[in-house]
N, C-alpha and C positions, 0 to 999 in steps of 0.2 A: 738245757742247752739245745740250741737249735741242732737239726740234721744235717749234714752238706747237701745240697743242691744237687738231684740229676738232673746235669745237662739236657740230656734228651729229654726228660720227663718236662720240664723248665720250659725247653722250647718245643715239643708238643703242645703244653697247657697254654702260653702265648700265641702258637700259632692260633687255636682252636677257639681266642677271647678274638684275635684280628677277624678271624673270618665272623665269626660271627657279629660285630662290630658290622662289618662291609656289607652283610647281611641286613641288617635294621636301616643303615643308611640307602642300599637299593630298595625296600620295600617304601622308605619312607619317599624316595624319588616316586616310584609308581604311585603310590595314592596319591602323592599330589598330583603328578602326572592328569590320573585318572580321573582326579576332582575338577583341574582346570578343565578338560577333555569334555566332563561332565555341565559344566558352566559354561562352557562355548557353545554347546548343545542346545543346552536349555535355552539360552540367550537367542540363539538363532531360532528358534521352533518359536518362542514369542515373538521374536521380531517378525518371523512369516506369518504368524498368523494374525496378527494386528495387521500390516501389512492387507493380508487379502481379505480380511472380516472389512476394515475399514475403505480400504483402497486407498491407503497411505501411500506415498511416494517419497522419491532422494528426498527431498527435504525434509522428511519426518526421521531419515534417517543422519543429517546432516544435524538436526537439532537434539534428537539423543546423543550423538556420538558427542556432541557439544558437553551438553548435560551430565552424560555419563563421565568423560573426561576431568569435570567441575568438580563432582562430586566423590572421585576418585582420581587425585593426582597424584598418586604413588603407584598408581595402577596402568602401565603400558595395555595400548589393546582395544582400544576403543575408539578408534577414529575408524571416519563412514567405511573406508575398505575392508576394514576388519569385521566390522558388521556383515556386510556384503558375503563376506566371508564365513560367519558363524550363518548366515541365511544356507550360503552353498551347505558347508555342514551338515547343518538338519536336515536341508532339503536330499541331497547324497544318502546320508546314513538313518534317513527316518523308518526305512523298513529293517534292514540290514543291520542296524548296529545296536547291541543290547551293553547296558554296563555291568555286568554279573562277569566277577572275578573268574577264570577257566581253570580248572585244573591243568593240574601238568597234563595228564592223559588227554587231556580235549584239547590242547595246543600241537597239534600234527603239521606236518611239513605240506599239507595237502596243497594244491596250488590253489585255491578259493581261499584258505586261509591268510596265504601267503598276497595275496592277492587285494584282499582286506587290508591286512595290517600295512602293506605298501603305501594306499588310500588314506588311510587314519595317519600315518605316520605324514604323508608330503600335507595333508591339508591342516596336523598341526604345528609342522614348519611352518606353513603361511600363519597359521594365529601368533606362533608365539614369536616369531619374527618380523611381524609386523607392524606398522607404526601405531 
C-alpha cells in the first residue's frame, strides 16, 4: 500500500526537479551562446587575416557572404555586414577576450569586467541580430 503523500515533502522534491530543469536549460543557452560567440570569432580572425595576407577587399567579402549564405540557408548571419562585423569582433577582442569558462569567483563586479561583458554583449547583439 502506497504511503500518503507529504505535501511539503511533494512540493519540496518538485520544486528542487523545476530548478534544476532551469538549470540545464540556462547552461545549455550559455554553451550555445559561447559556441556561436566562439564561431563569430573564429570567422572573423580568418576573414582578417586572408583579408591582410592576401589584400582582399569588399568583394571577397561580398562573394563569401554570397557563398556562405548558399551553402548555409537555414543559417541567418552571413551577409557582407555581418562579416564586417565578426572582422570588428576579432579585431576588438583579439588580445582581450579568452573563451575559458570563469568561475563564480573570477566573475567580480569589477568595472573592466563589467566593462568587457557590456562590449561582448552589444557586438553580439549586432551578430545575432543581424541580416
Amino acid at each position: 500500500m502506497d504511503s500518503p503523500i507529504n505535501i511539503s515533502e511533494y512540493t519540496q522534491l518538485l520544486n528542487n526537479i523545476k530548478q534544476r530543469v532551469q538549470l540545464a536549460q540556462k547552461r545549455a543557452i550559455f554553451s550555445a551562446s559561447a559556441e556561436m560567440l566562439r564561431m563569430y570569432w573564429d570567422i572573423g580572425g580568418m576573414l582578417f587575416h586572408k583579408q591582410k595576407e592576401a589584400g582582399w577587399g569588399a568583394k571577397f567579402l561580398e562573394r563569401i557572404s554570397t557563398d556562405l549564405k548558399n551553402d548555409f540557408p537555414d543559417i541567418k548571419g552571413f551577409s557582407v555586414r555581418n562579416c564586417q562585423f565578426m572582422i570588428q569582433f576579432y579585431k576588438e577582442y583579439n588580445q582581450e577576450l579568452t573563451f575559458t569558462k570563469p568561475s563564480v569567483s573570477q566573475i567580480g563586479n569589477t568595472t573592466e569586467t563589467w566593462r568587457i561583458q557590456t562590449r561582448i554583449h552589444r557586438q553580439t547583439e549586432l551578430l545575432l541580430l543581424g541580416s
